[in-house]
Every structure is written in C-alpha cells, then in structure tokens.
C-alpha positions, 0 to 999 in steps of 0.5 A: 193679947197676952205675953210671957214678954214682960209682965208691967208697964214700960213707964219711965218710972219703972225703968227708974225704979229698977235702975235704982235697985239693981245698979243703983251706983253705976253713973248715968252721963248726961250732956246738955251741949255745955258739958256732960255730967254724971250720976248714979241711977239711985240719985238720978230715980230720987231726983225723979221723985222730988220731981214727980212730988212736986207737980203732984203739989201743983195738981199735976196727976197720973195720966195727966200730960206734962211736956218740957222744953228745952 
C-alpha cells in the first residue's frame, strides 16, 4: 500500500540518525534502576555505531537478529 506517511523505514538506526542531526545537543536520560545518566543524541548515535561496527566484526549482518539481556 502506498503512503505519503512517511517515505523510509522506521529502523532504530534512522531514528538515531536524525536524532543526531537535527537535535544532536539536546540530552538523552537514561536510568538503569542505579541511577539515571545523560547524553546527547550525537553521542548516544556514535556509540551506536561503534556498536554496530563491532558485531559487524563478529559477522553479525543486516537482517540478522540480535537480542540482549538485561
């Protein structure tokens, strides 16, 4: 079905990417439970991509699944 809704996938590596350009100094918060601590959307979408560099190393590839736990 076509739709003038939005023109790309919705991956978390698009949301990251924009994030990063258009509000790239604004803080994301984070609370693991311990304490909550902050960033900015730039570093948050560079840490993703060191992430994502990574399991690419470890022959992790688009499509394939990767779960975490917590």
């Amino acid at each position: 079905m076509q739709s003038t809704m939005q023109s790309a996938e919705l991956l978390v590596s698009e949301v990251l990417r924009h994030g990063a350009t258009v509000h790239g100094a604004q803080e994301v918060i984070h609370d693991d439970g311990a304490g909550a601590s902050a960033r900015t959307f730039a570093e948050l979408a560079a840490e993703a991509g060191r992430l994502a560099s990574a399991l690419a190393g470890l022959g992790v590839g688009h499509g394939d699944v990767v779960g975490t736990l917590c």
